[in-house]
C-alpha positions in Angstrom: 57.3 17.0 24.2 61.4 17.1 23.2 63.5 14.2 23.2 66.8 13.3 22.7 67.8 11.5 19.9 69.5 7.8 20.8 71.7 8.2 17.4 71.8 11.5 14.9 72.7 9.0 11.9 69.9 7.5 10.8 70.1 5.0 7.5 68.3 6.9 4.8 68.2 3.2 2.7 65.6 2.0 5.2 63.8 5.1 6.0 63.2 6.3 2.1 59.9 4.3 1.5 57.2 6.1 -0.5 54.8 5.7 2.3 56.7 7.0 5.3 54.6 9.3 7.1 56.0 10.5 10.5 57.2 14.0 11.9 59.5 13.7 15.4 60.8 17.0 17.8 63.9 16.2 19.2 67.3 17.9 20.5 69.5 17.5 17.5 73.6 17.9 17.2 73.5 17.8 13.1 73.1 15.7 10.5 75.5 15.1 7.6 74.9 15.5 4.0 72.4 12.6 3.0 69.5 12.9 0.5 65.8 10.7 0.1 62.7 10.8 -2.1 60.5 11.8 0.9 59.4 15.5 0.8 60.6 16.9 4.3 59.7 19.7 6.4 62.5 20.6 8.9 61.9 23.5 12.1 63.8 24.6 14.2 62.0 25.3 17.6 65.0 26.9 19.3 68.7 27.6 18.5 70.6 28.3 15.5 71.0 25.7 12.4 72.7 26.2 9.3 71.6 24.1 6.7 72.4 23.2 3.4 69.7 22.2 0.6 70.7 21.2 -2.9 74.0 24.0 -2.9 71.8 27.0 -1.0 72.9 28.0 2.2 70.9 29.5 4.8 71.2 30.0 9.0 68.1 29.4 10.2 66.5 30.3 14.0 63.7 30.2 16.3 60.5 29.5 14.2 61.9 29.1 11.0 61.1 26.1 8.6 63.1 24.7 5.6 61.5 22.9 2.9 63.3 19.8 1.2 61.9 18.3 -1.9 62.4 15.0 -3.5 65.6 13.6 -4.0 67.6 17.2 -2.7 70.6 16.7 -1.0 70.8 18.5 2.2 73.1 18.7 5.5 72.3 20.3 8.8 75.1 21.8 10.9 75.2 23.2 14.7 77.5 24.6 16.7 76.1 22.8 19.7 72.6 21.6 20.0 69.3 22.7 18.8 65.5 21.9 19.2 64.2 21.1 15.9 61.6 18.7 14.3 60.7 17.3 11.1 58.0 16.2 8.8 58.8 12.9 6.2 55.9 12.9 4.0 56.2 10.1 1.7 55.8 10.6 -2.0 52.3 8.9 -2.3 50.8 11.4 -0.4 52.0 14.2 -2.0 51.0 13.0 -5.5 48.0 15.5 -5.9 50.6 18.5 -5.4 52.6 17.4 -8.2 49.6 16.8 -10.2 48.0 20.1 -9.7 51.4 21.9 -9.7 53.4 20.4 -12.5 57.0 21.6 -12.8 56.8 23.2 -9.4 58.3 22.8 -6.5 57.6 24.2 -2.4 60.7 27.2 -1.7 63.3 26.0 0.8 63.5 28.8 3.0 60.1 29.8 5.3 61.2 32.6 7.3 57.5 33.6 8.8 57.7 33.0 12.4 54.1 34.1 13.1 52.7 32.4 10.0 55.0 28.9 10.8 53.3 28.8 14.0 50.0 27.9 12.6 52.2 25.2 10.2 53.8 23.6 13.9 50.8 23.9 15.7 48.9 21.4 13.3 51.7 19.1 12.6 52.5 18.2 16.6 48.7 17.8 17.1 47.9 15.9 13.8 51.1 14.2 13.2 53.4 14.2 16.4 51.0 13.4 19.1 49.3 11.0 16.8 51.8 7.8 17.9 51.2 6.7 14.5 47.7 6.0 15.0 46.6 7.7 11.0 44.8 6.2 8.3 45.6 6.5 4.7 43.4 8.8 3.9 44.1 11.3 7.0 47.5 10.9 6.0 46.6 12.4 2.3 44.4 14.8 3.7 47.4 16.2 6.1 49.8 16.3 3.9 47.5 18.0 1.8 46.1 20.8 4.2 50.0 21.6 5.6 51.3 21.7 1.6 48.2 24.4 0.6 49.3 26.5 4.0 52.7 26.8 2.5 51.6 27.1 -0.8 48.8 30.2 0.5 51.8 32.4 2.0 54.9 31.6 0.3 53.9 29.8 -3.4 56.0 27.7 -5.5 59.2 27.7 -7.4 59.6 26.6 -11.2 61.8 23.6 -11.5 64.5 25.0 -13.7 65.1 23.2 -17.2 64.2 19.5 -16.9 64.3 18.9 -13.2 61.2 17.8 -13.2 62.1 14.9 -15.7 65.7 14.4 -14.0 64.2 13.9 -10.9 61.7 11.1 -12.0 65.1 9.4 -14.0 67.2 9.5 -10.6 64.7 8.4 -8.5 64.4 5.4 -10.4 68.5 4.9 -10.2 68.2 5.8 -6.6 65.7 2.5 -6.1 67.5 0.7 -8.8 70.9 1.0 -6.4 69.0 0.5 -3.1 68.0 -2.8 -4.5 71.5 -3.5 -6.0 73.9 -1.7 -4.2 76.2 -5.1 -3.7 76.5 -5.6 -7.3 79.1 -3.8 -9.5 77.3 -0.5 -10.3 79.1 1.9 -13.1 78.2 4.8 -14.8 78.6 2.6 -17.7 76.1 -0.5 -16.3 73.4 2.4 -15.1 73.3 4.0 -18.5 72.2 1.1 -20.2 70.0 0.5 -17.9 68.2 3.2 -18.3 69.3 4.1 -21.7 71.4 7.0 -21.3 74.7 7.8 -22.3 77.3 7.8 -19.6 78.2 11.7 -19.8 74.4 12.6 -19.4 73.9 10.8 -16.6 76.4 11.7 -14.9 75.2 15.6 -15.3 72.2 14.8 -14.5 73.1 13.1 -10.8 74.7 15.8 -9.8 72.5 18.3 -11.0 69.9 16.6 -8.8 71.4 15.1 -5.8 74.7 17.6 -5.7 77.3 14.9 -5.3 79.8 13.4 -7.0 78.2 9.1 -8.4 81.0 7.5 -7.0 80.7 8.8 -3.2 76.9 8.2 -3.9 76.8 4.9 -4.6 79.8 4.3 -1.8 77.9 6.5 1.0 74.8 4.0 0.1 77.1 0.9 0.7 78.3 2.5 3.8 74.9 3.1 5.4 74.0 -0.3 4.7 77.1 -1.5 6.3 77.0 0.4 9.1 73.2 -1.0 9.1 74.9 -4.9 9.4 77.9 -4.2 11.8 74.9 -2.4 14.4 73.4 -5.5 13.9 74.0 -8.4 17.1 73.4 -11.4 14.8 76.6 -9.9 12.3 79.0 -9.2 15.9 81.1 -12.2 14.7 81.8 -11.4 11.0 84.7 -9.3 10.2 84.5 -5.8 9.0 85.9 -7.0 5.4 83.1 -9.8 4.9 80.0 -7.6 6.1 81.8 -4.3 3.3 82.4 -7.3 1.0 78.7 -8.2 1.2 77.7 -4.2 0.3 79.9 -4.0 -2.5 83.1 -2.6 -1.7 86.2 -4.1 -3.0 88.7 -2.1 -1.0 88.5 -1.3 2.6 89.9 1.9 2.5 87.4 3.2 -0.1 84.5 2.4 3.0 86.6 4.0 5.5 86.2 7.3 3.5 83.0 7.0 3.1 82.6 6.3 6.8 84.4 8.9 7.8 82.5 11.5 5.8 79.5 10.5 7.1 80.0 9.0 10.5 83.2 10.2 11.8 81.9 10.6 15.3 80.7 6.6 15.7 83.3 4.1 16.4 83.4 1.4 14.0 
């Protein structure tokens, strides 16, 4: 059953928890460039979407999936509207991939109508007609049987160099900034954190998450911001106390951000 979406800009802060575990067919207009630890499996159903995973660009149509692993930036784009749906599996039930396939990653691009079929068909009956109603251990065993059907047709990719390792370092700053995105983050104050030098780090961010720190840690404080001015109880606080509270120091600095990524919303 389609639906419409009530708002195409969802805040990735609240929704990247390790145990999400929800897939959702709706009539989408796009979605901007945003990122999240959750693995995510993205259809289209009908139409035409262009979409952008990690710098690869691919138009993709009527039964064709994109994959998008952990911590991958990615941005859909359509000219009008499309049908589409997508799978969040959260990263503790996809632990046993990563164990049995070390270094490896699921390919971005499954172009197998016929063979995607078989992929939808158990998703909406297992996952979207579930209303949430999955235990733990269904939810593992899912995750698992849809991940070995990919895996079965289309294998796996080597993580090049040490993506692998990267990606375990910047999930860690990605939580690390969820939980102190208010507070005066730095290259500088990350590195030694973490114990990294500057330089490195910074390579190594936008080697993984394709995006300049700076407009990362701002795009951040602007979801969350957007997050508190939706909110009734803030309606009274002005703009520059509730972007104060997330960490910006200048108010046209947010309104970049916020343009970027919700040009289409009134503040």
């Amino acid at each position: 059953m389609k639906k419409e979406r009530s708002s195409q800009h969802q805040n990735e802060i609240g929704r990247d928890k390790e145990n999400r575990f929800i897939a959702e067919q709706y009539i989408s207009t796009g979605y901007p460039l945003h990122f999240h630890r959750n693995m995510e499996i993205y259809g289209v159903i009908s139409g035409r979407v262009a979409i952008k995973i990690a710098g690869e660009r691919k138009t993709l149509e009527d039964g064709q999936f994109a994959i998008i692993n952990s911590v991958e930036s990615h941005s859909y784009e359509i000219e009008n509207e499309a049908e589409v749906m997508y799978f969040h599996i959260g990263t503790c039930y996809i632990r046993n991939f990563l164990l049995l396939y070390p270094n490896k990653k699921l390919p971005h691009w499954l172009t197998d109508k016929e063979y995607n079929r078989k992929i939808y068909e158990f998703i909406k009956n297992e996952v979207i007609n579930s209303g949430g109603q999955l235990s733990e251990l269904k939810k593992t065993s899912i995750a698992g049987y849809v991940i070995a059907d990919i895996i079965e047709h289309y294998g796996t990719v080597e993580r090049s160099g040490n993506i692998a390792s990267d990606n375990n370092l910047i999930e860690q700053i990605v939580e690390y900034i969820y939980d102190h995105y208010n507070e005066n983050i730095t290259l500088q104050v990350l590195s030694e954190k973490f114990y990294i030098s500057p330089k490195a780090l910074s390579k190594k961010i936008s080697n993984v998450i394709d995006v300049d720190f700076r407009i990362f840690v701002n795009d951040i404080r602007t979801q969350k911001a957007v997050e508190m001015l939706n909110d009734p109880k803030n309606k009274h606080i002005p703009l520059n106390d509730i972007i104060g509270k997330c960490g910006f120091n200048n108010i046209n600095t947010f309104y970049r951000s916020y343009n970027r990524n919700f040009r289409s919303h009134e503040i």
